[in-house]
C-alpha positions in Angstrom: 0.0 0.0 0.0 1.6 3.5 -0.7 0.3 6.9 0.7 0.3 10.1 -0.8 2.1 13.2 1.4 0.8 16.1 -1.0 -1.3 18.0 1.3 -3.6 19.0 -1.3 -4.2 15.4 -2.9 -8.1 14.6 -2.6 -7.6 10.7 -1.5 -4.4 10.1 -0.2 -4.9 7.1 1.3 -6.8 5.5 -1.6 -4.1 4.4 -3.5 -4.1 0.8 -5.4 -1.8 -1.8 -3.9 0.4 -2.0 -6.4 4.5 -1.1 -5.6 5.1 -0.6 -9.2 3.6 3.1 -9.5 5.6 5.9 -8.2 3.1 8.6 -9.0 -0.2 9.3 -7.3 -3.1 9.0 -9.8 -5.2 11.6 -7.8 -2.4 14.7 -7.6 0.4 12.8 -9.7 2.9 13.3 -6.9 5.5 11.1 -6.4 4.8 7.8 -4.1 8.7 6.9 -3.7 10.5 10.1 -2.2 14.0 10.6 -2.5 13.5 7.7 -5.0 13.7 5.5 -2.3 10.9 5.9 0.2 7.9 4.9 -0.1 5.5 6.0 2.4 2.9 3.1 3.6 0.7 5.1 6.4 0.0 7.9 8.4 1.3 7.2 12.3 0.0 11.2 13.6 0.0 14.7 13.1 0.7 17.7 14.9 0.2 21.3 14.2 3.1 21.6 11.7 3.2 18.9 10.2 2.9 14.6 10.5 4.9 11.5 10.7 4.4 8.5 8.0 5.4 5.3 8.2 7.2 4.3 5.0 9.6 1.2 3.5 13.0 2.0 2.7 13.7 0.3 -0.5 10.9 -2.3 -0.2 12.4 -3.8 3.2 12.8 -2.0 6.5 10.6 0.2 7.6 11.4 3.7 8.9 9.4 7.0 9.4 9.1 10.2 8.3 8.4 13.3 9.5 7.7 15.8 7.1 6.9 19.6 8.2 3.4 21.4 6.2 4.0 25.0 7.2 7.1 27.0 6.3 7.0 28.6 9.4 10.7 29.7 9.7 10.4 29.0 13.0 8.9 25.7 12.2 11.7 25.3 9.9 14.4 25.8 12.2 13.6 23.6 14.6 12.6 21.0 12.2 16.6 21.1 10.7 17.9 21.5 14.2 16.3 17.8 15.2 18.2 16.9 11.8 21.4 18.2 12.6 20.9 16.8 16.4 19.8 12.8 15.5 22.7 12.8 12.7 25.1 13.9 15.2 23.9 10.9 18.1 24.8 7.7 18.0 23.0 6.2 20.8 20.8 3.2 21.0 18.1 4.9 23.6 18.2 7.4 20.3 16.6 7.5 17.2 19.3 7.0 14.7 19.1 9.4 11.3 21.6 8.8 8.2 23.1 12.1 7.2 20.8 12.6 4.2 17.9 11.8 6.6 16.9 15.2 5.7 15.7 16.1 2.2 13.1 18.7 0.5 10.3 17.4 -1.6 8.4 19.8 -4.2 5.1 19.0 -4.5 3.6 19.4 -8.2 2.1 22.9 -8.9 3.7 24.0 -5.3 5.2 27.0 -4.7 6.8 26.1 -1.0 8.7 22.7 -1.0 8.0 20.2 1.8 10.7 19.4 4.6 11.1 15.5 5.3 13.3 13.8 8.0 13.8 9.9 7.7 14.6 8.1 11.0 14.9 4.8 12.5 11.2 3.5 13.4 11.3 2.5 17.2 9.1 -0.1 17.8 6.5 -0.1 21.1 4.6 3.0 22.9 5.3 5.6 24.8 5.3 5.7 28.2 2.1 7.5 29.0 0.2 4.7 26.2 2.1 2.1 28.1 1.3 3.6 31.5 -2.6 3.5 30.2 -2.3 -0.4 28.9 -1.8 -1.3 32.8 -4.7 1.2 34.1 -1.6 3.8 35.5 -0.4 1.1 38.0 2.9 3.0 39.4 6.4 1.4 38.7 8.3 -0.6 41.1 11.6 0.9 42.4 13.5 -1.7 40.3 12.2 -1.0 37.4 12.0 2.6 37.8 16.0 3.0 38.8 16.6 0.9 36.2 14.8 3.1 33.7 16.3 6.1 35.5 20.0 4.8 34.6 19.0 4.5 30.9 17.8 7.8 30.8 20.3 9.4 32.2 22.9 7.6 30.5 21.0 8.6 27.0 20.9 12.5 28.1 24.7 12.1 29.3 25.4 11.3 25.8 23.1 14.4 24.0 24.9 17.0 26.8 28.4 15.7 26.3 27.6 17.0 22.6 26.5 20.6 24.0 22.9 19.7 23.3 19.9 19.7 25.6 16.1 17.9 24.8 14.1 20.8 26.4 10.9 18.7 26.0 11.3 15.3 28.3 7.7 14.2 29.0 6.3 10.9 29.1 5.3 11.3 25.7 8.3 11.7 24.2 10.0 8.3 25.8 9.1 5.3 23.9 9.2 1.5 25.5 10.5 -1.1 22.8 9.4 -5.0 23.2 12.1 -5.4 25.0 11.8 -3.1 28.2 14.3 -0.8 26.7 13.5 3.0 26.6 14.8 5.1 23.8 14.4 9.4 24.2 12.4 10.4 21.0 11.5 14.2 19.4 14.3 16.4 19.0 12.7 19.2 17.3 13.2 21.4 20.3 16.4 20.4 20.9 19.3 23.0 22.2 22.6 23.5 21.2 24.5 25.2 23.8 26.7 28.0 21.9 28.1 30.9 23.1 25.2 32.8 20.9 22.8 31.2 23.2 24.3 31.7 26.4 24.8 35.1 25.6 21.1 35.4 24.9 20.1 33.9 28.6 22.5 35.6 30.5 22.0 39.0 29.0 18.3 38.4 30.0 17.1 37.1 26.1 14.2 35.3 26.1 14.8 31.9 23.5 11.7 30.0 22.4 10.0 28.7 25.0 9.1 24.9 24.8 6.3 24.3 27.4 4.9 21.0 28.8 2.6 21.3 32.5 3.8 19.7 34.8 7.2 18.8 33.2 8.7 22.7 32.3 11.2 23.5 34.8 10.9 27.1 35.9 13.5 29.1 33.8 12.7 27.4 30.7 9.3 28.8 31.3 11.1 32.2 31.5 12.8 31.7 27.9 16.0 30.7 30.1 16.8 26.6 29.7 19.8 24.9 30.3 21.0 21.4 29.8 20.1 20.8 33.7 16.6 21.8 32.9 16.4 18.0 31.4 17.0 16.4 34.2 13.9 18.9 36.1 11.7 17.3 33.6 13.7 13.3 33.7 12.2 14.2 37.8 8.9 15.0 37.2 8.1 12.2 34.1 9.6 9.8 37.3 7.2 11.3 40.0 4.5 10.5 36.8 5.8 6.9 36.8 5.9 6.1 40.3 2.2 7.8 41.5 0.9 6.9 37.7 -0.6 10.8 38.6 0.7 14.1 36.6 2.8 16.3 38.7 0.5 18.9 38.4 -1.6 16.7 40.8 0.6 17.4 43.9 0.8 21.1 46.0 4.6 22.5 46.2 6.1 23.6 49.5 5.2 27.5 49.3 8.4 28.3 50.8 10.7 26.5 48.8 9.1 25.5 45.9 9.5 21.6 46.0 6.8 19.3 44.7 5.1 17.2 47.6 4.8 14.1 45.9 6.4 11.0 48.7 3.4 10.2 50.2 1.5 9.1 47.2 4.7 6.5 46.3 4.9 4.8 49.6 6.4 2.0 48.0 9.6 3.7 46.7 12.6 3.9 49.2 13.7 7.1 50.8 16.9 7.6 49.2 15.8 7.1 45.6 13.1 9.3 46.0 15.4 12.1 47.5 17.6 11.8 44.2 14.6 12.6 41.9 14.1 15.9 44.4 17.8 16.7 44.0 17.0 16.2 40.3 14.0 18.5 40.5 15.4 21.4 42.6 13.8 24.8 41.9 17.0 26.4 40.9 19.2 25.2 38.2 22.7 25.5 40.1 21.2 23.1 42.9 20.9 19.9 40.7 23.0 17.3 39.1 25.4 19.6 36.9 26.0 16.3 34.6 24.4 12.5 34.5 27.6 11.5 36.5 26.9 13.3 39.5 22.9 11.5 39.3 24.6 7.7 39.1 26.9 9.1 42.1 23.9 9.8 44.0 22.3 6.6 43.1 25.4 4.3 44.2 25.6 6.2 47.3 24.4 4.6 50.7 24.1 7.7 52.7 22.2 10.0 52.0 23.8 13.3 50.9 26.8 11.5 51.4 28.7 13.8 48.8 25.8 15.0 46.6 24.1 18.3 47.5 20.0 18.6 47.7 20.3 22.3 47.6 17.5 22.5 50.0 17.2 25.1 52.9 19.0 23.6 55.3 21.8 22.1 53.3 20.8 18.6 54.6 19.3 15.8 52.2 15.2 15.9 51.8 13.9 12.3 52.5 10.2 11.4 52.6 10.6 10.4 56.7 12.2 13.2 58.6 13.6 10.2 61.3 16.1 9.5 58.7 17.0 13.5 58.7 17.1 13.8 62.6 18.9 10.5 63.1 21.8 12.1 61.1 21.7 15.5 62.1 22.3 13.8 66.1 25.2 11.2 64.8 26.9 14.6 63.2 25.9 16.7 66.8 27.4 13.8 68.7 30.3 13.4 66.2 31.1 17.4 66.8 30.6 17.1 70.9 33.3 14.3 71.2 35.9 16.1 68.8 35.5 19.0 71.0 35.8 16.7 74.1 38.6 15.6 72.8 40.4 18.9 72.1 39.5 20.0 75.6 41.1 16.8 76.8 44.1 16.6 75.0 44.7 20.8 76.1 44.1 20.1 80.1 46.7 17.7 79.2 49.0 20.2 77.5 48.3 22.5 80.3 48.9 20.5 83.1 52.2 19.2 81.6 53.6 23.2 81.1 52.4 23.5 85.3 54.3 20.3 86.2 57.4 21.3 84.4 56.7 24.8 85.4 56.6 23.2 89.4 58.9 20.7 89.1 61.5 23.8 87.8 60.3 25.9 90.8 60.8 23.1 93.2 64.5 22.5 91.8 65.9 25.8 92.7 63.5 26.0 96.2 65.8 22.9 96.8 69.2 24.2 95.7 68.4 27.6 97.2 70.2 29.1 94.3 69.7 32.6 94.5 68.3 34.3 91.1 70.1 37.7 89.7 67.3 40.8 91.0 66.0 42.8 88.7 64.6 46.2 89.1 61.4 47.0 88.0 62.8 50.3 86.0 65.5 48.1 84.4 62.6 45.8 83.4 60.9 48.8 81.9 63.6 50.0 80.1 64.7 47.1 78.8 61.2 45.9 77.1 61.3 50.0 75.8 64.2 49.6 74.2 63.1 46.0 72.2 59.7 47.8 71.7 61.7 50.8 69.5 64.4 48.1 67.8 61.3 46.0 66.6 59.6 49.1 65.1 62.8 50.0 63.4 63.3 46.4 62.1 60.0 46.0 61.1 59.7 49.2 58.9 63.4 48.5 57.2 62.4 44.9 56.6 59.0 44.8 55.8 57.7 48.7 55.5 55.5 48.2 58.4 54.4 50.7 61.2 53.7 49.6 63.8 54.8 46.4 63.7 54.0 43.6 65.9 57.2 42.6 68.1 55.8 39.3 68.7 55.0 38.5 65.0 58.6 39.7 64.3 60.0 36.9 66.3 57.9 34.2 65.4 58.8 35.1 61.4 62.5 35.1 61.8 62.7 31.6 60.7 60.6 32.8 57.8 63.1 35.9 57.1 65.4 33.5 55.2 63.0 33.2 52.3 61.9 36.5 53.0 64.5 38.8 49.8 63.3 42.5 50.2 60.8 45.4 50.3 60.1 46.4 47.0 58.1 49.7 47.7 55.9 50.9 51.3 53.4 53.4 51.8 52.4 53.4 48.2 48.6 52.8 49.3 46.4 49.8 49.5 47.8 47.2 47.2 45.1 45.5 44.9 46.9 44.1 42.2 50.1 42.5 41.3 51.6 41.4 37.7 55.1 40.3 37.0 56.7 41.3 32.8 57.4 38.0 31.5 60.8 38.4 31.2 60.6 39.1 35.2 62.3 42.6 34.9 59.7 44.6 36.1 56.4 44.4 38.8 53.5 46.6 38.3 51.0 47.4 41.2 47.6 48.9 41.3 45.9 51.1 43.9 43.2 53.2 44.3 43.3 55.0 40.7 46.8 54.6 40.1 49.4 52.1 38.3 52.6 52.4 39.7 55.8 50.3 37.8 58.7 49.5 39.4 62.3 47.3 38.5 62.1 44.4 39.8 66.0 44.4 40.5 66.5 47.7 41.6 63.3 48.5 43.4 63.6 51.9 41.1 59.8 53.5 40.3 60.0 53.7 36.9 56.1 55.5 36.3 53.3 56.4 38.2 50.0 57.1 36.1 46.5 57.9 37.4 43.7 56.9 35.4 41.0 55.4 36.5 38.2 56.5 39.0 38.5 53.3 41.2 40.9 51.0 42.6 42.7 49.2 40.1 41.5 45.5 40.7 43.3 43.5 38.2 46.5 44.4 36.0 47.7 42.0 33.0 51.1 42.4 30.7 50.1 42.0 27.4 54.1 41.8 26.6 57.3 43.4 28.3 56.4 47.1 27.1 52.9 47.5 27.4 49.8 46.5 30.5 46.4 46.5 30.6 44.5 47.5 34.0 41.1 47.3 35.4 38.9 49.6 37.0 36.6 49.2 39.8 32.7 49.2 40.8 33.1 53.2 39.6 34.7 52.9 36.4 34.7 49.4 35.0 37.1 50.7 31.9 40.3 48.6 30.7 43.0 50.9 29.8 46.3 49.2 27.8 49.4 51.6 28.5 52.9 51.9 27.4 55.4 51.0 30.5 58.3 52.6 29.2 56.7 55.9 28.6 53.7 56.2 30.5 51.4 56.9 28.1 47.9 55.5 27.9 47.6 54.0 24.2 44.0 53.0 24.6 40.9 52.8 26.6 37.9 49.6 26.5 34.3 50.3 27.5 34.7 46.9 30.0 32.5 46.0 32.5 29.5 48.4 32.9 29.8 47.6 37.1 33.1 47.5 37.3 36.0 44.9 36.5 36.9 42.2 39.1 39.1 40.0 37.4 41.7 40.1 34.5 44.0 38.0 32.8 46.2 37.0 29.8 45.7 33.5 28.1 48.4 31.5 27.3 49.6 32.9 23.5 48.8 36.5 24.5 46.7 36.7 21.4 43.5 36.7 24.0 42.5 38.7 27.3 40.1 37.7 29.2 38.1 39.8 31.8 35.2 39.5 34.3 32.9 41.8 36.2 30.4 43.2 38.3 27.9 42.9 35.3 28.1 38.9 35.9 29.7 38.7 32.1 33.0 37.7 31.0 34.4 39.4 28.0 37.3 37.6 25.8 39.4 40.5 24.0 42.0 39.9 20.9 45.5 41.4 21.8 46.1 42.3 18.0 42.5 44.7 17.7 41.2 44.9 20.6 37.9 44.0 19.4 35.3 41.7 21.6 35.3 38.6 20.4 33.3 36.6 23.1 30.7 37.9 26.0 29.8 34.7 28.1 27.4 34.6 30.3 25.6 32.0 33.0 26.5 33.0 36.5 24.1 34.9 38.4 26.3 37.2 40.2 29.4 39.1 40.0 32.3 37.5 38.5 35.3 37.9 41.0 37.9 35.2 40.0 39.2 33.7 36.6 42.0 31.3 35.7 42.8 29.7 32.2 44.5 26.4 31.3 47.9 26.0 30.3 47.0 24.8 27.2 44.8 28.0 26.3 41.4 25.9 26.0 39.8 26.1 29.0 38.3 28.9 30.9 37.9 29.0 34.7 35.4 31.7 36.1 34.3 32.2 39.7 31.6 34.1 41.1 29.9 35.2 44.2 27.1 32.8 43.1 29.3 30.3 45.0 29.6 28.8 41.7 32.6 27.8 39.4 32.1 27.7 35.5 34.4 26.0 33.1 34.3 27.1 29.6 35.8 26.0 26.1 38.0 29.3 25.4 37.6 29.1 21.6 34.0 28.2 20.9 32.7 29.9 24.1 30.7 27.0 25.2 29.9 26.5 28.9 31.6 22.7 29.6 30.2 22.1 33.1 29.5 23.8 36.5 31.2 23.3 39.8 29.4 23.5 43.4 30.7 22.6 46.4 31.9 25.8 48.2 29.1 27.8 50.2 30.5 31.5 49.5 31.6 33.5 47.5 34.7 32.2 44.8 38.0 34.5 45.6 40.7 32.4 43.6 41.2 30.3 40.9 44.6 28.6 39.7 45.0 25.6 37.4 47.9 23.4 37.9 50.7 23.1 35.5 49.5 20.1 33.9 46.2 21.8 33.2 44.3 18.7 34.6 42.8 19.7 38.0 42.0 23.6 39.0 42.5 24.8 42.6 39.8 27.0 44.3 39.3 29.3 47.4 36.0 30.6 49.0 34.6 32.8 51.7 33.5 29.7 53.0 37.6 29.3 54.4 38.2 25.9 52.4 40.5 25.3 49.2 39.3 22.9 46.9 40.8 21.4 43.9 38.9 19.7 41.0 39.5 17.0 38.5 39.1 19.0 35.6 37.8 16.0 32.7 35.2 14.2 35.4 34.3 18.0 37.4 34.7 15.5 40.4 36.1 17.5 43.6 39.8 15.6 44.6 40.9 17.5 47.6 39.4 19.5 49.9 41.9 22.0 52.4 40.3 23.3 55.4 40.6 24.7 58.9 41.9 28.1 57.6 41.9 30.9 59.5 40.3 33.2 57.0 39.1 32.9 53.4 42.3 32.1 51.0 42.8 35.7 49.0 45.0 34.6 46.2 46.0 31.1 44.6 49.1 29.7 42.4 50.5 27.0 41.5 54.1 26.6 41.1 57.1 24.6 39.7 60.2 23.4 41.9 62.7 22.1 40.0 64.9 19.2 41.9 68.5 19.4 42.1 70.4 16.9 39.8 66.8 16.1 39.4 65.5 16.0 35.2 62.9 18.7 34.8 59.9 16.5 34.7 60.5 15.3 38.5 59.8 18.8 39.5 57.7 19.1 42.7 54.5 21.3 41.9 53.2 23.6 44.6 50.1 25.3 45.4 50.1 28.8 47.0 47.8 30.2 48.7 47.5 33.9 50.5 45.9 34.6 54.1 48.1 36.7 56.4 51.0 34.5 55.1 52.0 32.3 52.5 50.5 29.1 52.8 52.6 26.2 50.7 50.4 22.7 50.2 51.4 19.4 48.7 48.1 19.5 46.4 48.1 15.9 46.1 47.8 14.8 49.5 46.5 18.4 51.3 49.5 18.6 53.4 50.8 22.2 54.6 54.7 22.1 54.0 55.4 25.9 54.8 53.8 28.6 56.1 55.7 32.2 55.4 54.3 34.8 57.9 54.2 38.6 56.3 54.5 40.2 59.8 50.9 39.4 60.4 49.7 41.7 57.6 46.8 40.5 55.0 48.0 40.0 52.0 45.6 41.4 49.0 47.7 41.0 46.3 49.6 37.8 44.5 52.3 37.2 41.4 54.6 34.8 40.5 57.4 34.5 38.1 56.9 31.3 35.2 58.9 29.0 37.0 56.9 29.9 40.6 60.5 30.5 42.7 60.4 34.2 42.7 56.8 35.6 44.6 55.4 38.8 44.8 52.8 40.1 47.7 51.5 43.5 47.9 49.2 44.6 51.5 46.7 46.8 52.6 49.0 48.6 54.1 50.9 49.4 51.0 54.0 47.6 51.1 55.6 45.1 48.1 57.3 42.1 48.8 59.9 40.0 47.3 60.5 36.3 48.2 62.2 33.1 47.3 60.6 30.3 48.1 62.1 27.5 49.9 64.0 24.7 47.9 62.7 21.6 47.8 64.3 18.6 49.2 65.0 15.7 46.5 63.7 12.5 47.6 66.4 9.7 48.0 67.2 7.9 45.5 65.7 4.1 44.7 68.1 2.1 46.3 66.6 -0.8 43.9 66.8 1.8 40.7 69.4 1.1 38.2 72.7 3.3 38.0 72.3 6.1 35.7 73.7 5.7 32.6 77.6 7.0 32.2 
């Protein structure tokens, strides 16, 4: 049997069973498109267009969409769900050739027809198949194991920068087999730099809306790939109540559907991960389908895996489960701090033994102790109190300085090299030239350049109408700095001469952060307008404006290679972005403040972080999966670097790596086990500012109390040799 697609064709479905004609006697269309399909039957219709059933070549059968109205809406999402199923391979996908799509021309027709052939999957979908069994809820088996196939079939569409934006029961089809497969791509995403430009500048993009299923910022024209798994949640709280989520009230104050107590049969921790899935706000669920089979595999609940919910703590269905946790992790706190009060009446009643036993020894001897005058005691301390002041501004440019800080950093002193500049006003910023020969600072309104070797000012220029937050060398002769909150401009000047060779609009609420990539052909800046803006070296035109945090971007670091983009923000959140196409890559939670540093390690494969939440965290870059965590820090970590230590008689690639980090000294860690190898006290002062050479030995700190620094850091110790190694070759 054939049937004809021509819109206008009086009888198309009476048609003579004979496969021989290829033209309709009632319009004379063709029956065998693309001379090679012929189309059997019609399967539906929607308000664009329909889907036929049709034999490819006499043999399999396929079907084929094909779109009525040139809409050019229409139209563009009908070749988008073209270009989308050519480029997934996926079994839980329809699969589409790459000349799946194709334009017919009706006879006598003006506008051509727009056909897409795809694989046929056989069975129903899930709200037909829900229907067949009178909507008798899932089982928890079956529904985590249909959870794991879904998620692993949207892991697949995301990794390709896509998103569905239209996951509903509908649009999942059952096969014979019990296998699912993810159908309709005609609103499919693609997640380019156009389009997050257009949500985070506030753009509205075509709104795809299903009740029940919509997740609220795709509502607002705002989706994002985590708005599929909103709707993956709600098709599940559909499965497991066989009622539409529109059935159930949501918690007025945080917005969470109340759906638990009509799936009594589904256990507690499974149903917390579908809330996690269907959190209100984007940033609070899964960032990627890894993080969903995490939560799945893990026993406790919100053993690493964050609900996002008021209090912080996992949502379960039976608030016993909550409380009995919440007292194991009181308890847990209350015998830590029995212990520390434990082991310090220890410490203290050791110092008042010794202290008696001492006492007792020269009560017994009767050794008679040198007197001291009070006056002599009083002089005496004077006198310190004055050298201290004097050592303290020559060595570090402090005054006052603290005499009891000055004694505890002597050990410190030996890596400490020499005061660059003091009294040259809060320090903000910090950049080394590449060739190392000069430092640049920035203070309220002013740039200030300096020798490195000498300590020799070399220019002083005012020019913007806030503190200069960030300053970058574009090469050894010229710098670009950023303004603040009141003036948001970047302005690239000449270092030998002074002179200001040209001035960028920036950030309209000011720039925060500001740095080079790796080539210098790009700079990259961020701001208090929650944008970061990618600028070519060469032109200085704009080339990129990314957007997707929803605060001000305060911290930025890049890969070694050049590809990858680090941003933090005051969102709490950390964004990593591909540098060239502009594309977000995946999101980063964890810390529960704002972002203050970013630094990638020299091997570009995990990325350090500090917050106001006092904790360091680095990431695994490839997986977004957090590796180390560095805590009990007195205050939030300010700045962050990696660095290089080359080994004596050591080949370069057994160089130790290093991370920095800035409080009121310099903190050194071993970043693969956490461990704190160094601290360098800066005579108690914060430090505000940070810069390293290339090779990390040489460091730079700049304070609120406007003095520059110059250290060396520590060598490190060489391992000893294998004794089992073979000799080195003569």
């Amino acid at each position: 049997m054939s049937y004809c697609i021509n819109p206008k064709c009086p009888s198309p479905d009476d048609i003579p069973d004979n496969t021989r004609d290829i033209v309709c006697p009632h319009c004379e269309s063709k029956l065998v498109l693309n001379d090679r399909y012929r189309v059997t039957r019609l399967l539906g219709s929607g308000g664009f267009g329909k889907t036929f059933e049709a034999q490819d070549g006499g043999s399999e059968s396929v079907v084929i969409k094909v779109l009525y109205r040139n809409h050019p809406k229409a139209v563009e999402l009908f070749k988008q769900e073209a270009k989308v199923l050519c480029r997934l391979d996926h079994p839980g996908i329809p699969h589409v050739d790459e000349d799946g799509y194709f334009i017919y021309w009706v006879p006598g027709s003006a506008t051509p027809l727009h056909c897409l052939v795809m694989e046929k999957i056989e069975g129903q979908n899930l709200v037909e198949w829900l229907d067949s069994r009178n909507r008798e809820p899932i089982d928890a088996d079956l529904a985590r194991s249909w959870l794991e196939q879904l998620v692993d079939i949207l892991d697949r569409v995301h990794q390709l920068h896509y998103f569905h934006r239209d996951i509903k029961p509908h649009n999942i089809m059952r096969r014979p087999d019990g296998q699912l497969a993810l159908i309709d791509f005609g609103t499919a995403r693609e997640v380019t730099g156009t389009y997050i430009n257009k949500v985070g500048g506030g753009q509205n993009v075509t709104e795809i809306i299903s009740a029940g299923y919509t997740p609220p910022e795709q509502i607002n024209g705002k989706a994002v790939p985590q708005s599929d798994f909103y709707a993956l949640g709600r098709t599940f709280v559909y499965l497991m109540t066989g009622k539409k989520p529109t059935h159930f009230p949501e918690n007025p104050r945080n917005g969470k559907l109340l759906w638990h107590d009509a799936a009594p049969h589904i256990p507690d921790h499974f149903a917390s991960v579908i809330d996690y899935m269907m959190a209100p706000f984007p940033g609070n669920r899964p960032q990627h389908g890894r993080i969903i089979f995490q939560a799945l595999d893990d026993p406790e609940p919100g053993g690493n895996w964050d609900m996002g919910s008021e209090t912080g703590l996992p949502s379960v269905r039976n608030g016993n489960s909550g409380r009995r946790w919440r007292r194991s992790t009181d308890s847990n706190l209350r015998t830590n701090s029995r212990l520390r009060s434990s082991r310090s009446v220890r410490t203290s009643r050791s110092k008042l033994e010794a202290w008696l036993e001492d006492a007792n020894y020269y009560i017994s001897r009767r050794v008679s102790l040198p007197k001291i005058s009070w006056s002599q005691v009083v002089q005496g301390a004077a006198i310190a109190l004055v050298l201290s002041q004097i050592y303290g501004y020559w060595r570090y440019g402090f005054f006052p300085a603290n005499p009891v800080r000055l004694v505890l950093e002597l050990p410190d002193s030996l890596f400490y090299e020499r005061l660059i500049a003091r009294r040259v006003g809060h320090v903000r910023s910090l950049a080394l030239s590449p060739n190392g020969a000069r430092i640049a600072s920035g203070s309220f309104g002013t740039l200030r350049v300096w020798n490195a070797e000498t300590g020799e000012l070399e220019q002083q220029r005012s020019g913007h109408n806030d503190w200069v937050e960030a300053l970058a060398f574009l090469d050894a002769n010229r710098i670009a700095t950023a303004g603040g909150a009141q003036d948001g401009t970047i302005r690239i000047w000449d270092v030998r001469t002074g002179i200001r060779q040209l001035t960028l609009g920036g950030h309209v609420d000011g720039t925060n952060a500001m740095l080079l990539a790796p080539g210098g052909q790009k700079l990259v800046s961020g701001g208090g307008d929650r944008a970061i803006r990618v600028w070519d070296t060469t032109t200085f035109a704009q080339q990129l404006v990314l957007r997707g945090h929803v605060a001000e971007v305060d911290a930025l670091a890049i890969s070694p290679d050049g590809q990858t983009l680090a941003s933090g923000s005051r969102d709490g959140t950390i964004r990593l972005w591909d540098l060239d196409r502009g594309v977000q890559l995946r999101a980063l939670t964890g810390h529960s403040g704002r972002i203050r540093a970013l630094a990638f390690a020299p091997d570009g494969q995990t990325l350090a972080s500090s917050s106001d939440d006092r904790s360091v965290r680095i990431w695994e870059i490839f997986t977004g999966r957090e590796v180390q965590t560095l805590t009990e820090l007195p205050t939030p970590v300010e700045r962050l670097a990696y660095v290089v230590n080359p080994l004596p008689d050591r080949p370069e690639s057994e160089a130790v790596v290093q991370l920095l980090g800035t409080t009121r000294s310099i903190l050194v860690w071993q970043p693969e086990t956490g461990e704190r190898v160094h601290s360098l006290w800066s005579s108690g002062a914060p430090i505000s500012a940070l810069a390293t050479t290339a090779s990390g030995n040489t460091i730079v700190t700049g304070s609120p109390q406007g003095s520059i620094q110059l250290w060396r850091l520590p060598d490190v110790v060489a391992p000893p040799p294998d004794a089992d190694a073979p000799p080195p070759d003569e």
